[in-house]
Z-matrix of the N, CA and C atoms (Angstrom, degrees):
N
C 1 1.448
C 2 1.530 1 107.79
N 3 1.301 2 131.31 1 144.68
C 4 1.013 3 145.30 2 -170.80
C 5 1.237 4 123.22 3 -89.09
N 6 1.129 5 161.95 4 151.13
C 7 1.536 6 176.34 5 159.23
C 8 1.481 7 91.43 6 -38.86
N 9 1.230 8 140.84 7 -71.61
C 10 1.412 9 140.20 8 -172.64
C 11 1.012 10 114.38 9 -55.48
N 12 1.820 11 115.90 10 -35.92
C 13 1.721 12 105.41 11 -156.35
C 14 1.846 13 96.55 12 -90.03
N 15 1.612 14 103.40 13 -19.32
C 16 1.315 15 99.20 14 179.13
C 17 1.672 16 112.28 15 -73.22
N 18 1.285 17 100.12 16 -46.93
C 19 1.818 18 92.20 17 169.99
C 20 1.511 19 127.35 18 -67.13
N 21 1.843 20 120.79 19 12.78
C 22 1.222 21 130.36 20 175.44
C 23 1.340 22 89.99 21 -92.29
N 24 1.257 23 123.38 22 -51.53
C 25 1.468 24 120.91 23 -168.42
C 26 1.411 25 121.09 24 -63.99
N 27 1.474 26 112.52 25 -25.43
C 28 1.553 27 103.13 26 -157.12
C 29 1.958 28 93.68 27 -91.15
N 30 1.594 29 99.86 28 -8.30
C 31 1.604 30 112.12 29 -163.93
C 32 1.801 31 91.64 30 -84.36
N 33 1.354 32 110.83 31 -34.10
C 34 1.511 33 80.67 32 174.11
C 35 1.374 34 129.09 33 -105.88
N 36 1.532 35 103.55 34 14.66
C 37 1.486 36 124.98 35 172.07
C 38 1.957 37 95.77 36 -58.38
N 39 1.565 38 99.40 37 -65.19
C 40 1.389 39 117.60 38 174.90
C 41 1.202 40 111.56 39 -17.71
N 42 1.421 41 110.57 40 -74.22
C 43 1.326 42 148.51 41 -155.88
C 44 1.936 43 108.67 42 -54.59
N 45 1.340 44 101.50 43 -45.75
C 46 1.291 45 108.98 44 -167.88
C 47 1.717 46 105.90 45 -88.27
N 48 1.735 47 115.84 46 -30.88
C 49 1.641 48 118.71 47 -165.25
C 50 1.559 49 81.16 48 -74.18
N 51 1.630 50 76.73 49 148.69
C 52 1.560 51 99.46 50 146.65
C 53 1.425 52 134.23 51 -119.17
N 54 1.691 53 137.36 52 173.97
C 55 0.773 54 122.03 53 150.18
C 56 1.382 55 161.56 54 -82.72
N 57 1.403 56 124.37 55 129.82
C 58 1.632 57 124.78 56 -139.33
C 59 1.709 58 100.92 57 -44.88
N 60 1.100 59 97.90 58 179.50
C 61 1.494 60 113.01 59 -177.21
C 62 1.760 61 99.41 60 -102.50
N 63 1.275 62 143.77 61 174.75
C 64 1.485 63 126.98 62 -172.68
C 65 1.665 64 94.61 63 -97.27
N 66 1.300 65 125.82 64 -35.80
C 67 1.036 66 102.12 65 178.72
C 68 1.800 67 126.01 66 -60.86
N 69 1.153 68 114.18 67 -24.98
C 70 0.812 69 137.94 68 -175.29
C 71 1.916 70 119.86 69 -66.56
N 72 1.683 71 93.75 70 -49.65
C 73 0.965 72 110.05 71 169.05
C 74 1.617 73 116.34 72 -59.69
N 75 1.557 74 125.28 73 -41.17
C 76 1.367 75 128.89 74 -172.05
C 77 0.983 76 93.00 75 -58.86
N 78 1.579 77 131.21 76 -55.29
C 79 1.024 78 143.43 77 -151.70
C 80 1.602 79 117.05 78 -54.71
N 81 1.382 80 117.19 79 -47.28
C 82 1.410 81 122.82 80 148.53
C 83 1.704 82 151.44 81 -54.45
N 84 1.784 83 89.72 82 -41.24
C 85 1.066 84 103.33 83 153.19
C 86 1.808 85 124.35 84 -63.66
N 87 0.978 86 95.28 85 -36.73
C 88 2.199 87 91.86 86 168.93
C 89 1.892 88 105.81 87 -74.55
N 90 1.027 89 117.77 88 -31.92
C 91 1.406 90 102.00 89 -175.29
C 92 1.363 91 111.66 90 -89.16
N 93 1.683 92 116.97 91 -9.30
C 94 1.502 93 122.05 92 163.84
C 95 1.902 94 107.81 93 -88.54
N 96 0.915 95 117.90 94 2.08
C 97 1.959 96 110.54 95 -179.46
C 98 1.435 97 78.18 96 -126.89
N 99 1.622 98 148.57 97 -53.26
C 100 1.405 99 100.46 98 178.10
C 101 1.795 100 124.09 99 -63.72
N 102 0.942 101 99.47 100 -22.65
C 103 1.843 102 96.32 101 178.83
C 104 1.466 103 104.64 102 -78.22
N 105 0.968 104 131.36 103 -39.02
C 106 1.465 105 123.29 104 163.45
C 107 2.009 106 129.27 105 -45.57
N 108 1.504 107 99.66 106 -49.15
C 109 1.625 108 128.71 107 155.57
C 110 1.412 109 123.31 108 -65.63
N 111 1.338 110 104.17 109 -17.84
C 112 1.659 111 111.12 110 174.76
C 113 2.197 112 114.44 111 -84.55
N 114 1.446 113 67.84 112 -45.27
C 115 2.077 114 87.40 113 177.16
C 116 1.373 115 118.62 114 -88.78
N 117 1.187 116 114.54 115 -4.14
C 118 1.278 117 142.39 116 172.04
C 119 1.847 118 107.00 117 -75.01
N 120 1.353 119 86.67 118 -66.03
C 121 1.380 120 109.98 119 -176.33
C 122 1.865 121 116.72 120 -52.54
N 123 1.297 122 85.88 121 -51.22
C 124 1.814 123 112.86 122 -174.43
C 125 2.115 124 94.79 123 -67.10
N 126 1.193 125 97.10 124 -35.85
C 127 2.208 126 94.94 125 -172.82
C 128 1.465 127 98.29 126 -52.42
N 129 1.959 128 108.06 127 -59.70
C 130 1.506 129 133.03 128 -141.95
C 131 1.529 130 103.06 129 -79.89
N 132 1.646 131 103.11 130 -6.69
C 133 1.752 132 110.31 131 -175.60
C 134 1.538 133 101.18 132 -99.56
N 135 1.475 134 118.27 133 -44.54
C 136 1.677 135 116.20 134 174.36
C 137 1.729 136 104.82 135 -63.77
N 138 1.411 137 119.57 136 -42.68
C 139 1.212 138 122.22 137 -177.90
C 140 1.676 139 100.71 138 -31.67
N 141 1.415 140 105.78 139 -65.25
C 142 1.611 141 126.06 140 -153.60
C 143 1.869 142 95.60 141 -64.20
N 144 0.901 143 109.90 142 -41.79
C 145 1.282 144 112.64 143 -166.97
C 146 1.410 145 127.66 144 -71.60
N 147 1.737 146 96.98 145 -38.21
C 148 1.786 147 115.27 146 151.35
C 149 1.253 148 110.11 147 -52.98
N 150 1.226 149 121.14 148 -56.28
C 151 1.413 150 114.53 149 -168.08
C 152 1.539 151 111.79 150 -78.75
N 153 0.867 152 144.44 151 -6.84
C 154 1.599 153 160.41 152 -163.81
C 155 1.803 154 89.08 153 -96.14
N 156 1.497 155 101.95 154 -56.53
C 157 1.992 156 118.86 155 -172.43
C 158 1.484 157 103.30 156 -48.93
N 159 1.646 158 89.43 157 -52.17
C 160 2.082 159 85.11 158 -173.35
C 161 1.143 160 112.90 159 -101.28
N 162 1.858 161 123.06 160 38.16
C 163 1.401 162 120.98 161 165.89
C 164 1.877 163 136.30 162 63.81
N 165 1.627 164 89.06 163 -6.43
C 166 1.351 165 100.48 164 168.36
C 167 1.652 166 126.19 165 -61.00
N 168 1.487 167 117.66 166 -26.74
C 169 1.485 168 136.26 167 147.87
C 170 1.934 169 91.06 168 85.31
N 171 1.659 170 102.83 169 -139.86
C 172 1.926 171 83.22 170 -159.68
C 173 1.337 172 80.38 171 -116.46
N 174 1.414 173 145.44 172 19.49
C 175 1.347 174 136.94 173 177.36
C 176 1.938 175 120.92 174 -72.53
């Protein structure tokens, strides 16, 4: 694929989106900071648990 035909494509990608509505927008933004707070959550819980496993404790 070519340099041009890719910048034809992304121009009418552009061309056609619109911009969200605000409700709409919140609406994403909460399901992107809870999924962020969710995987967040799920790292800082294996973290604890490794370290709990190999006895190193919270020191």
């Amino acid at each position: 694929m070519k340099f041009e035909e890719l910048m034809s494509m992304w121009r009418k990608i552009l061309e056609i989106s619109e911009k969200p509505e605000p409700d709409e927008y919140k609406l994403l933004l909460k399901i992107t900071f809870g999924g962020m707070l969710l995987v967040g959550t799920i790292g800082y819980l294996v973290y604890l648990a490794l370290r709990i496993a190999q006895g190193t404790g919270m020191t």
